[in-house]
Kinemage of the C-alpha trace (Angstrom):
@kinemage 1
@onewidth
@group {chain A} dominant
@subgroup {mainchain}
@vectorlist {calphas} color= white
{ca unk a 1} P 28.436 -4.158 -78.000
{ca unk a 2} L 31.680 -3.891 -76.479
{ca unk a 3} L 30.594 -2.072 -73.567
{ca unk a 4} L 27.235 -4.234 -72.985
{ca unk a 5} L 29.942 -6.888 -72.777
{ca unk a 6} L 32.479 -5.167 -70.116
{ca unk a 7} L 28.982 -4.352 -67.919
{ca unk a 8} L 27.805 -7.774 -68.461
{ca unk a 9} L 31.642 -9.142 -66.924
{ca unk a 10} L 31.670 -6.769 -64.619
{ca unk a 11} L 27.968 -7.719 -63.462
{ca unk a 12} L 28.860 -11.537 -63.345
{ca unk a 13} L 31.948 -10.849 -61.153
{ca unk a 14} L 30.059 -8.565 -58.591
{ca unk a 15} L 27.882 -11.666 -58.144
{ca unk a 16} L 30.698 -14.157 -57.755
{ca unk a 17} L 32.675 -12.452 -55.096
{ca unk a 18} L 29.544 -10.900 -53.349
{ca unk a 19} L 31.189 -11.416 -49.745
{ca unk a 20} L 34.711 -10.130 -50.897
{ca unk a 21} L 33.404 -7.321 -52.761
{ca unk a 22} L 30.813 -6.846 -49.668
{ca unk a 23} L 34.172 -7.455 -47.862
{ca unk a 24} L 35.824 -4.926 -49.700
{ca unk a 25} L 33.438 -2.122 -49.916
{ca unk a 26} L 33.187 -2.093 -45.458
{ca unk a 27} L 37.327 -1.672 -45.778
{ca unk a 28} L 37.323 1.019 -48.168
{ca unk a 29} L 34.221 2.778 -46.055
{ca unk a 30} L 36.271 2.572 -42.566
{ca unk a 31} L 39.877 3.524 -43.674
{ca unk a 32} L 37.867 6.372 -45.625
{ca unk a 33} L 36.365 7.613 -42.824
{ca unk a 34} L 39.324 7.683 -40.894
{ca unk a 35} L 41.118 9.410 -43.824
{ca unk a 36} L 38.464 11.911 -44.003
{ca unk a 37} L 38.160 12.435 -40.135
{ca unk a 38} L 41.848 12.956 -39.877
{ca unk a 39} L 41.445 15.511 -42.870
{ca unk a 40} L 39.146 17.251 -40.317
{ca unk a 41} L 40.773 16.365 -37.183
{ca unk a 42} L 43.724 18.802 -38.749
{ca unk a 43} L 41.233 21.461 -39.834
{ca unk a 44} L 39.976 21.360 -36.406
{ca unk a 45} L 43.034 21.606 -33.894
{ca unk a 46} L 44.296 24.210 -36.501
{ca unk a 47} L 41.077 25.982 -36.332
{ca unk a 48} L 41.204 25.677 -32.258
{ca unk a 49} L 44.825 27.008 -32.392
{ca unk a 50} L 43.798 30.090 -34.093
{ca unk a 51} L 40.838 30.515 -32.276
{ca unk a 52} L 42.377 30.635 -28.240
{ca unk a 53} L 45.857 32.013 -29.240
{ca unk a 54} L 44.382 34.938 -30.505
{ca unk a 55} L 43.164 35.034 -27.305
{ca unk a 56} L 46.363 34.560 -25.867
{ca unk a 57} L 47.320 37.233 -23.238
{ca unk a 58} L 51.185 37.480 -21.313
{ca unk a 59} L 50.477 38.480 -17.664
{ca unk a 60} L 53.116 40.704 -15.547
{ca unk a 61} L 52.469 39.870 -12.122
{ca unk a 62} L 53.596 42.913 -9.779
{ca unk a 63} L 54.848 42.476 -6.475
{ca unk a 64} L 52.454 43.351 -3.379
{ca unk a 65} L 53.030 43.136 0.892
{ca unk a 66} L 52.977 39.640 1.384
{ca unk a 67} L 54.747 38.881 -1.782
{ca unk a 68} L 57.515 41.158 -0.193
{ca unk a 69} L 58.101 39.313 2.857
{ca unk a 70} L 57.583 35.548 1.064
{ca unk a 71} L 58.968 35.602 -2.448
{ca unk a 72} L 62.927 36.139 -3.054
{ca unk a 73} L 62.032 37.618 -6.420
{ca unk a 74} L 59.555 40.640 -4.410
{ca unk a 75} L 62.698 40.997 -1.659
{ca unk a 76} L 63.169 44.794 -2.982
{ca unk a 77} L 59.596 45.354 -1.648
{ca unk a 78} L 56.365 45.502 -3.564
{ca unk a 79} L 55.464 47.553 -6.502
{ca unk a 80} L 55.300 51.107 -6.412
{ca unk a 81} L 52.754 53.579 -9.005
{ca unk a 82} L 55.769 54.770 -10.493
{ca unk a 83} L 57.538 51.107 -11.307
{ca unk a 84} L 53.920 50.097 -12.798
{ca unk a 85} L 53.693 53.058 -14.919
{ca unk a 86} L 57.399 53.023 -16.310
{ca unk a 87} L 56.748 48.738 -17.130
{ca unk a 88} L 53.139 50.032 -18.699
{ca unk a 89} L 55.187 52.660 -20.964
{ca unk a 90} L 57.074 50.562 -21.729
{ca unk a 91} L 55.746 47.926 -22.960
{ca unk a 92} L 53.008 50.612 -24.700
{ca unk a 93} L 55.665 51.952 -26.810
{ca unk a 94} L 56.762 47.580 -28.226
{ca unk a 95} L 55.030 47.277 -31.997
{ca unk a 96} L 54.671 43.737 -30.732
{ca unk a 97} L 52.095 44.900 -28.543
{ca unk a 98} L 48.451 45.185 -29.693
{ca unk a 99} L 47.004 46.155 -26.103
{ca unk a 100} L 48.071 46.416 -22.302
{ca unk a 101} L 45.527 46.435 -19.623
{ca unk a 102} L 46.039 47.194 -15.976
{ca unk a 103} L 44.202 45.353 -13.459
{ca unk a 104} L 44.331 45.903 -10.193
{ca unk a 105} L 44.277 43.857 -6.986
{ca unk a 106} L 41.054 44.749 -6.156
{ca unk a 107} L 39.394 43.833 -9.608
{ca unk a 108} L 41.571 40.242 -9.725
{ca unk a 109} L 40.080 39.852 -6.171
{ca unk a 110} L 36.503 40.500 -7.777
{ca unk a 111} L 37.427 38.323 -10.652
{ca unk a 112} L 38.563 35.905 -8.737
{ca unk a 113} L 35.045 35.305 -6.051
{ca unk a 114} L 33.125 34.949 -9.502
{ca unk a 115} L 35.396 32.737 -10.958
{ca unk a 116} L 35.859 30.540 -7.910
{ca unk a 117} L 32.278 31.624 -6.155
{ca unk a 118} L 31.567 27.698 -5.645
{ca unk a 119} L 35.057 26.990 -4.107
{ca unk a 120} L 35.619 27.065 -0.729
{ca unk a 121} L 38.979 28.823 -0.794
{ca unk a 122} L 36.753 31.970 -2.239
{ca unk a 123} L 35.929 32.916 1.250
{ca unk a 124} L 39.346 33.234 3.102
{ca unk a 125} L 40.989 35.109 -0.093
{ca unk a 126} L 41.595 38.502 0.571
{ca unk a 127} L 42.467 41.588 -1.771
{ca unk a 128} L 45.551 42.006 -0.062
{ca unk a 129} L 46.146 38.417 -0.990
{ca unk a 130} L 45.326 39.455 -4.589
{ca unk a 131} L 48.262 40.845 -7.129
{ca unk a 132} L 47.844 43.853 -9.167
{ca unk a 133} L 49.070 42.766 -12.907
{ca unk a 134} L 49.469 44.197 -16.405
{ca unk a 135} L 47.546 41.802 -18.882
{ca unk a 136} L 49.433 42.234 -22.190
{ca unk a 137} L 47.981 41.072 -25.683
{ca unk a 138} L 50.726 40.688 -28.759
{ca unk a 139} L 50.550 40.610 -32.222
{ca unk a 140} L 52.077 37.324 -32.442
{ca unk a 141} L 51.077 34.842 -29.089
{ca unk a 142} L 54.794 33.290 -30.091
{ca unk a 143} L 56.783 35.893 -29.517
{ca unk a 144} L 55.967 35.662 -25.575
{ca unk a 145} L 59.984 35.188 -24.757
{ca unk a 146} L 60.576 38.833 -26.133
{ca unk a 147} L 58.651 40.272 -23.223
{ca unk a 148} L 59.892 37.662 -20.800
{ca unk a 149} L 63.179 38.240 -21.172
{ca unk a 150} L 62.447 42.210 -21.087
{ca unk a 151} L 60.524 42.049 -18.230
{ca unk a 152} L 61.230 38.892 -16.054
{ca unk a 153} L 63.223 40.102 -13.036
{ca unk a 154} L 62.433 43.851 -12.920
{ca unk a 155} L 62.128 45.609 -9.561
{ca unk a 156} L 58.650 45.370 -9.192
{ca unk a 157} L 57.854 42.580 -11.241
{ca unk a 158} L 57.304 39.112 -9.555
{ca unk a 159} L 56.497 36.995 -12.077
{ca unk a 160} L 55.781 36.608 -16.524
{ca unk a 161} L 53.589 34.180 -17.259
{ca unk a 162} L 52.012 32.747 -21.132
{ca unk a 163} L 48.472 31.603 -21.425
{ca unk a 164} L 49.990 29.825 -24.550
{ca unk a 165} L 51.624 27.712 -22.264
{ca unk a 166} L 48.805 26.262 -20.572
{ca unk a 167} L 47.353 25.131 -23.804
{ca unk a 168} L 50.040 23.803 -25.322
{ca unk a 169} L 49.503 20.368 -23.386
{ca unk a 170} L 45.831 20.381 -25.013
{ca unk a 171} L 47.735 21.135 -28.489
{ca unk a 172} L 49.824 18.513 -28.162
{ca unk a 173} L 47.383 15.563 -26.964
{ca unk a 174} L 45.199 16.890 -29.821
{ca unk a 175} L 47.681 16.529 -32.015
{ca unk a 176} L 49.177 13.051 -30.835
{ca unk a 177} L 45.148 11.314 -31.193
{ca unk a 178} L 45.529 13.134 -34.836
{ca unk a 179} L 48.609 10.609 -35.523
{ca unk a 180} L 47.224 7.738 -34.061
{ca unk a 181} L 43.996 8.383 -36.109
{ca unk a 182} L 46.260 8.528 -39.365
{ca unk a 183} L 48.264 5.347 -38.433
{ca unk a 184} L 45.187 3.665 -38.127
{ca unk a 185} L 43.645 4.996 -41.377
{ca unk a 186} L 47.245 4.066 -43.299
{ca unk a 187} L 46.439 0.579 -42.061
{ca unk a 188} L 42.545 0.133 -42.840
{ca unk a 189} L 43.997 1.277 -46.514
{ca unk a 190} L 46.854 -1.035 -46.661
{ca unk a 191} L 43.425 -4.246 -45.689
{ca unk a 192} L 41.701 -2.532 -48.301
{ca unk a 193} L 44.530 -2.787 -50.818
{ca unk a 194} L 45.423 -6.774 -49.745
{ca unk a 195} L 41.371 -7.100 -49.968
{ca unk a 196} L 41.128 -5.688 -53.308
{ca unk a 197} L 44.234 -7.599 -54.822
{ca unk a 198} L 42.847 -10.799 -53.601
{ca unk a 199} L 39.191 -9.957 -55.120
{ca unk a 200} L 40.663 -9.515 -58.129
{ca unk a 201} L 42.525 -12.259 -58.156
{ca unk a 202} L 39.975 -14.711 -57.207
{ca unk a 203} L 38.039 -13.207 -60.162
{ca unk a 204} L 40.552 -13.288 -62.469
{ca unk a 205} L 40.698 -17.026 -61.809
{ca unk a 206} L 37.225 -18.011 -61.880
{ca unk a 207} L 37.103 -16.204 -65.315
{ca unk a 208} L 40.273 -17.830 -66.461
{ca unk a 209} L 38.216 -19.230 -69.242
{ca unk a 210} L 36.646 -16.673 -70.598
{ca unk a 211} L 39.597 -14.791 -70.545
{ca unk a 212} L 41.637 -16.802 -72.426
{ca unk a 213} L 38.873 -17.050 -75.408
{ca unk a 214} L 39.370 -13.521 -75.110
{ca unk a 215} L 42.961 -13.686 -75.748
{ca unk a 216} L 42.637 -16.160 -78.042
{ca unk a 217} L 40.207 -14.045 -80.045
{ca unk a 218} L 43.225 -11.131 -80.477
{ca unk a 219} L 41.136 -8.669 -77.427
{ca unk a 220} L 44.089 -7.023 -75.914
{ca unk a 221} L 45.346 -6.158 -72.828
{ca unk a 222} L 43.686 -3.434 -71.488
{ca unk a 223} L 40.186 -5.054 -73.051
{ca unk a 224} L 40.393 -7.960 -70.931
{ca unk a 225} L 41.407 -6.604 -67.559
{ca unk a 226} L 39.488 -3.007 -67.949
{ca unk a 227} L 36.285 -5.350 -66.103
{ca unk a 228} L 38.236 -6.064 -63.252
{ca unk a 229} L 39.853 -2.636 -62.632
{ca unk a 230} L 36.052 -1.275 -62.531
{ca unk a 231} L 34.786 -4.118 -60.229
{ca unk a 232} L 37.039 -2.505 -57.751
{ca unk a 233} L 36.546 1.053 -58.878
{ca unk a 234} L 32.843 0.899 -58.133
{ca unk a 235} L 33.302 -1.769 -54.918
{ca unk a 236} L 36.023 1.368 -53.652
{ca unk a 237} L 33.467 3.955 -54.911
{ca unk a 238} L 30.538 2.134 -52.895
{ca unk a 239} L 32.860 2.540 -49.826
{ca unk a 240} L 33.788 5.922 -50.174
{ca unk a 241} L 29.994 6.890 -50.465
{ca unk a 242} L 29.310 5.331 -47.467
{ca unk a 243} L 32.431 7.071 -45.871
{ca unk a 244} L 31.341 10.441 -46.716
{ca unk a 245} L 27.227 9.156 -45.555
{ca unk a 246} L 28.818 8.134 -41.937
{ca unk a 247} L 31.313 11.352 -41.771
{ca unk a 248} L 28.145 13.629 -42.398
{ca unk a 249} L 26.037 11.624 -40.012
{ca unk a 250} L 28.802 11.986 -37.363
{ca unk a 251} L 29.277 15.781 -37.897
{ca unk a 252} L 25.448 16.302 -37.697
{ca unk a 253} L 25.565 14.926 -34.301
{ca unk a 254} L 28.324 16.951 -33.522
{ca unk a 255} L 26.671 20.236 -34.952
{ca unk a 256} L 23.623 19.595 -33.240
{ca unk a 257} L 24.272 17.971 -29.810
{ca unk a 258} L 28.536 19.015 -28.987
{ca unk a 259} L 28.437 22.177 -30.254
{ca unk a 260} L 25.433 23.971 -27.977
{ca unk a 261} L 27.115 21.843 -24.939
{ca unk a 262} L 30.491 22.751 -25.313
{ca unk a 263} L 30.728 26.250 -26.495
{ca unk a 264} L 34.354 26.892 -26.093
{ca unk a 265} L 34.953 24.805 -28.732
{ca unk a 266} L 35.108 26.438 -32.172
{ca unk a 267} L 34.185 23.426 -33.811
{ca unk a 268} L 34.941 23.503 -37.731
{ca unk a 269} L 31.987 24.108 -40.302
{ca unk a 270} L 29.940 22.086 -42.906
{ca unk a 271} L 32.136 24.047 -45.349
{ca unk a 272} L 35.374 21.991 -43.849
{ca unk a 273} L 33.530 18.700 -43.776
{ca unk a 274} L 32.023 19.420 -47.540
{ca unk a 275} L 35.977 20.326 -48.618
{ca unk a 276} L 36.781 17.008 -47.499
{ca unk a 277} L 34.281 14.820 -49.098
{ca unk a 278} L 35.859 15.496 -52.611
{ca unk a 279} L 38.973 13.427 -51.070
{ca unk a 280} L 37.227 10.931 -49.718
{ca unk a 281} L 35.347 10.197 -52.806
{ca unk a 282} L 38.925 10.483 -55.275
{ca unk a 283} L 40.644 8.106 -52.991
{ca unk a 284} L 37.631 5.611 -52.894
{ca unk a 285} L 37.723 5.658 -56.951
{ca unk a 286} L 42.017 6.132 -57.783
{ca unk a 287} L 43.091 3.075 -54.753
{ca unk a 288} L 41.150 0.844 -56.496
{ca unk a 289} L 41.966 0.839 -59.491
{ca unk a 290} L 45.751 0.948 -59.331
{ca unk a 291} L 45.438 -1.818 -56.783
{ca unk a 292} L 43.315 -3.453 -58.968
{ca unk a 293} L 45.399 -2.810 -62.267
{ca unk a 294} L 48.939 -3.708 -60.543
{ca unk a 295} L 47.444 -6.403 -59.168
{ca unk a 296} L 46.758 -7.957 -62.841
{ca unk a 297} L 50.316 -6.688 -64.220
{ca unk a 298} L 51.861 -8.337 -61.746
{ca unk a 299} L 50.528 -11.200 -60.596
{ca unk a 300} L 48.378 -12.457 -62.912
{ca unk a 301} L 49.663 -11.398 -66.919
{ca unk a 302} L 45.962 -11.296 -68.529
C-alpha cells in the first residue's frame, strides 16, 4: 500500500511539473554528455600521447659542405666517417637507447622528393643540400635533454632536435579544449542542480496539502519527502539515458566516418566509451537526489 502510494505521488508530480521535469531531464542529458565526453576527451589525448611518443625519435643532424661554409656551429668543417661512427658508439652503448639508425644524405634526399614530390621546392633540392643524420629512438621520449646535452655541440654535430617537441603544441591545444569542455560541463551541472531544486520546490508546494495530512497523520520524514527525491532521481536518470544514447550515437559516427578518414588518429575504442557510460548513468541517478533531498532539508522542512 505504501509503495502504490509513493508511485501514485510520484506519478501526480511528474504530471504537474511536466515542462520543469521535461526542463530538467534536457539539463541533466547535456551536462552529462559533456561529463562523459570529457571522460573520453582524457582517454583520448592520453591514448594519442602514448600512441606518437612511442614514436618519438631524437635526430643528430651532422654537418655537411655547405653547412661548413654557412652555419657557425659546422665552422670546424663537416662530418667525417670517423666522428659519425664514434657519436653512433656512443650513443649505442646509452641503456636509454632502444635503437640508432643512420641515414644518409642520399636516403634523406630520397625521403625527402617523396615526401615533398608535389612541392615545388622538390626539384631544386639537391643531395648535397641534404644532411646525413643519426635517427635515435629512447626508452623514455622525455628523457630527450640527456642526449642533447651529450651531444649538442660536438665536432661534427650541427644540430639535436625532439619530435616530442613538435607535438607538444597539439598536446597542449588538446588539452586546453579538454578544460574548456569540463568548465562547461561543471556549469550545465550547476543549471541542472538550480533546475532540480526549483522542481522540487514547486512540487513540494503544490502538494503542501497533502503533505501536511501526511504529517498530521504521524508519516515521518523520510516518508513524505522519499516521492520527491525519486521525481528527480528518475527525471536525472531519464537524462543520463539520453546522455549515454547521444554519446554512443556521436562515437558511431566517429567510428564509422573519422576514423577511415583520418588514420593517424588512434581514436579510443567502444571499450573506453562503454567504461564511461557507468559514470554517466551514477551521476544522472546520485545529483539528483542529493539536490533533491538538500533541497527539502533546507529549504522547505517537510
Amino acid at each position: 500500500m505504501r509503495a502504490h502510494f509513493v508511485l501514485s505521488e510520484i506519478g501526480v508530480g511528474l504530471r504537474r511539473n511536466l515542462t520543469m521535469t521535461f526542463a530538467v531531464i534536457v539539463s541533466v542529458a547535456l551536462s552529462l554528455a559533456l561529463l562523459g565526453g570529457a571522460l573520453l576527451a582524457r582517454k583520448q589525448v592520453n591514448s594519442m600521447e602514448d600512441y606518437w611518443y612511442d614514436r618519438v625519435e631524437v635526430s643528430i643532424f651532422l654537418c655537411n659542405e655547405i653547412d661548413a661554409e654557412t652555419d657557425p656551429a659546422c665552422s670546424r668543417g663537416p662530418a667525417t666517417d670517423e666522428q659519425r661512427e664514434e657519436i653512433q658508439a656512443e650513443l649505442e652503448d646509452l641503456a636509454l637507447v632502444e635503437r640508432v639508425f643512420h641515414e644518409t644524405a642520399e636516403e634523406a634526399y630520397e625521403h625527402y622528393q617523396e615526401q615533398q614530390k608535389d612541392s615545388p621546392f622538390a626539384s631544386v633540392v639537391t643531395p648535397e643540400q641534404m644532411q646525413e643524420s643519426l635517427r635515435v629512438k629512447l626508452t623514455d621520449p622525455t628523457k630527450y635533454e640527456v642526449i642533447s646535452s651529450a651531444f649538442a655541440g660536438r665536432e661534427g654535430v650541427q644540430s639535436v632536435t625532439d619530435q616530442r617537441s613538435l607535438l607538444e603544441n597539439l598536446f597542449n591545444l588538446l588539452n586546453g579544449v579538454n578544460i574548456a569542455a569540463v568548465g562547461l560541463m561543471l556549469l550545465m551541472l550547476v543549471v541542472a542542480v538550480l533546475l532540480i531544486v526549483n522542481t522540487v520546490r514547486v512540487s513540494a508546494f503544490s502538494r503542501r496539502r497533502e503533505t501536511g495530512i501526511m504529517r498530521l497523520v504521524g508519516a515521518s520524514s523520510f516518508y513524505i519527502q522519499l516521492p520527491f527525491i525519486l521525481e528527480a532521481t528518475i527525471a536525472g536518470l531519464l537524462g543520463a539515458v539520453f546522455a549515454c544514447l547521444l554519446l554512443l550515437g556521436v562515437y558511431l559516427g566517429i567510428d564509422s566516418f573519422l576514423a577511415e578518414r583520418i588514420p593517424v588518429i588512434d581514436f579510443v575504442g567502444w571499450d573506453a566509451v562503454l567504461s564511461v557510460l557507468p559514470y554517466v548513468l551514477a551521476t544522472g541517478i546520485v545529483m539528483p537526489a542529493l539536490a533533491a533531498f538538500f533541497a527539502l532539508y533546507k529549504y522547505l522542512k517537510v
